[in-house]
N, C-alpha and C positions, 0 to 999 in steps of 0.2 A: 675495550673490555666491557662486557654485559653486566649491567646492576644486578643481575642474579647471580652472579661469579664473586663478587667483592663480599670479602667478611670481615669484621671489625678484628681488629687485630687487637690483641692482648697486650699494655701499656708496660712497657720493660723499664727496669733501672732499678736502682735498690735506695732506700735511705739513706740520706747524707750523714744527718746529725749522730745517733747512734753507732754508724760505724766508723764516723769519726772518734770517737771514745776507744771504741773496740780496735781501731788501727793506731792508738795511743798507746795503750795497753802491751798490746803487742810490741810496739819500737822499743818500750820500755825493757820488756823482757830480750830483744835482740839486744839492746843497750847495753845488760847487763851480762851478757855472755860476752862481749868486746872488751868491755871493762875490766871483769875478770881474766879474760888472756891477755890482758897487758900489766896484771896484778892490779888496777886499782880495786882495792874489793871493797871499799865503801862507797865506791859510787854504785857500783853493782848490788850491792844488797839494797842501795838507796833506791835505783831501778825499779828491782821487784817490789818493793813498798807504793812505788809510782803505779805502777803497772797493776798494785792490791786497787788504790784511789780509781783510776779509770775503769778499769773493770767492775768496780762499784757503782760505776752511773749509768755506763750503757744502757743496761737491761732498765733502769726504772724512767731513763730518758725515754725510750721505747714507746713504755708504758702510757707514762704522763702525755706524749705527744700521739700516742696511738700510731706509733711507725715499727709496730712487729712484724718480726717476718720472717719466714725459715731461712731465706738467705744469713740472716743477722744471726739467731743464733746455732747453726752451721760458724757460723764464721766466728764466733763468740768463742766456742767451742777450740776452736785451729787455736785461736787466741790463746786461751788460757793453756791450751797444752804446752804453747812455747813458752808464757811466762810463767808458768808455775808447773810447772814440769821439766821440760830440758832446761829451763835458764838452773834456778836453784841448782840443780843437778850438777852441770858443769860450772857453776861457781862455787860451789863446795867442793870440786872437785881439783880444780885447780888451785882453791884454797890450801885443803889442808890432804884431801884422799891421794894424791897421783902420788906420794913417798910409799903408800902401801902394797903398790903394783895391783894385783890381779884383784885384791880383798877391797880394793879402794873403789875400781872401775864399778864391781861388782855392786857394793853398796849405793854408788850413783845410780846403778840400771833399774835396782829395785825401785826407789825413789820413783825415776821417770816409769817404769812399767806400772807402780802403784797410781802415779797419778793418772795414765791413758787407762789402765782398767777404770779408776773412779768417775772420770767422764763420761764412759762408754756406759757404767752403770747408771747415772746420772741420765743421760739423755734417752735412754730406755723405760726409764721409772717415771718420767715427767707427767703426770695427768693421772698417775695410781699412786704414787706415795703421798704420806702425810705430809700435807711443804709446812708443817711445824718444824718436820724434824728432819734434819741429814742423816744418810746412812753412810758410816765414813767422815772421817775426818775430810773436811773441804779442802781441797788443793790451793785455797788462795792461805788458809791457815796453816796448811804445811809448809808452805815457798815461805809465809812469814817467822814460821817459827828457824828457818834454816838462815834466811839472810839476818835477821835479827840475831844469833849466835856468832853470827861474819862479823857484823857491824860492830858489836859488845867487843871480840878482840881486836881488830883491825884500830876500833878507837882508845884503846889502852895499847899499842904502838908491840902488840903480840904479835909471832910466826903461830899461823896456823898447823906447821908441824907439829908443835909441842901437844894438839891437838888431836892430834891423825885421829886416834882410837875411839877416842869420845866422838869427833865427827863423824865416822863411820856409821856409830851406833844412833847417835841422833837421826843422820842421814836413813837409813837404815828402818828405823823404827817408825819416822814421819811415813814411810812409804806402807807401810804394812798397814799405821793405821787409816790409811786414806782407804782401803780396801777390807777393812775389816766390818764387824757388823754392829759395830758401836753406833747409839742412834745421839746426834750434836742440837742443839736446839738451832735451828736455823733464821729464828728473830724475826719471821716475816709474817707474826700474828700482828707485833707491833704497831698503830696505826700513829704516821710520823705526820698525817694531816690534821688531827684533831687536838682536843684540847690535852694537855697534862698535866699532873701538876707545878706548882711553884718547885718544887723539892727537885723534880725529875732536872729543870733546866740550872737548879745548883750542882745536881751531879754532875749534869756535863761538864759545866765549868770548869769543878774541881778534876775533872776525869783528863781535858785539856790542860788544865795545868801540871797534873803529874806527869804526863807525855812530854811536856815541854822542859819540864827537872832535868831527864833524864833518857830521851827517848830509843835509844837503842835497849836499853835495862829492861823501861815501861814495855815495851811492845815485845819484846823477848817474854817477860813473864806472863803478861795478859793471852797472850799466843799459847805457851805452853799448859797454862790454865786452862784454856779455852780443851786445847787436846786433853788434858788428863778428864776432864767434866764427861766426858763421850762415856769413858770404862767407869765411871762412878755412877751417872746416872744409871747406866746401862747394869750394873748389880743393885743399884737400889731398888729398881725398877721388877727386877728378879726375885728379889725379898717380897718385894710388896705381893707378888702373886704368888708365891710359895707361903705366904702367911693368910692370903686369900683363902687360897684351898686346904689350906690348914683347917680353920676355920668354919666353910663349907662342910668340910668331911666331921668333925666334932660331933653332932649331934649323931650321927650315926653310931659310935660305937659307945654314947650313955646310954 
């Protein structure tokens, strides 16, 4: 072979460390789809809450180690549609949806169709939206608001039948809002390297303690909050500029 012929070849393989997180993530969410068709549905809801925790490091393991890479989130991406898309889906479904035949399936598809639309708009918008703010309820806050509703009956020794209806529309409702145009604070102005105050590491404290009271309640409601915050902010936010141009227009017709 001619040293004029040889070219330096482009060094292949992907990151270990991160996509080990993200292949966490993921088992979690297959986890909990097994779980669920064997009825245990608090391991399953316990799953997607796993599956919330890894998919919460990946990306800033990434960061911190400087091992980004379109591979990873490409693969981030698969990730989260299985744990926070199909798993929730089919574990609500096999919970308490599959007694309502056609209305039940139906309400799981939106679910999963709402959260592959949110991804798809998510990975589209990356480097032109404000990363203050989500558009859409986040797919890890809908899987948690659905398996935290699991967990709540499942551990007061409830059939999710009794349920069917209310699940539905939960189910149902999480998927809409993940595609809807409600803007969510997305927390990543927050800088978790510097200093804060004394107060902020009492909050946490106490923040960890009330999780630990009661944690399927805790995270049920903080989840649900989190979603109702989207359409509140999102009409106050409407006031504020409807009162702007109020205001503006004023001196025109003294």
């Amino acid at each position: 072979m001619h040293p004029e012929n040889t070219k330096p070849r482009r060094r292949s393989g992907i990151y270990l460390l991160p996509n080990l997180f993200t292949t966490a993530a993921l088992f979690s969410g297959f986890y909990a789809i097994l779980a669920a068709e064997h009825g245990r549905f608090e391991a399953a809801a316990l799953g997607i809450f796993a599956a919330m925790v890894f998919d919460g490091f990946d990306g800033r393991i990434a960061r911190l180690t400087n091992t980004q890479s379109d591979f990873g989130a490409e693969y981030d991406s698969l990730s989260d549609m299985v744990a926070f898309g199909v798993a929730p889906a089919l574990v609500v479904y096999n919970w308490a949806l599959s007694g309502l035949g056609k209305l039940g399936w139906l309400a799981a598809f939106v679910y999963t169709a709402g959260a592959a639309l949110r991804l798809a708009r998510f990975n589209t918008q990356i480097g032109m939206a404000d990363r203050r703010y989500f558009q859409g309820l986040p797919s890890p806050a809908a899987a948690a608001i659905l398996a935290g509703a699991v967990w709540i009956v499942t551990d007061n020794a409830l059939s999710g039948d009794y349920l069917a209806w209310l699940a539905a529309l939960l189910t149902a409702a999480a998927g809409l809002l993940m595609v809807s145009n409600f803007r969510y604070h997305s927390f990543k102005e927050l800088d978790v390297h510097g200093r804060v105050p004394f107060v902020v590491m009492v909050a946490v404290v106490l923040g960890f303690s009330l999780v630990v009271l009661d944690p399927p309640i805790v995270l049920f409601v903080l989840f649900v909050g989190y979603a109702i915050s989207g359409p509140l902010m999102t009409l106050f936010q409407l006031r504020q500029r409807r009162d702007t141009r109020r205001r503006e227009r004023q001196p025109e017709h003294d």
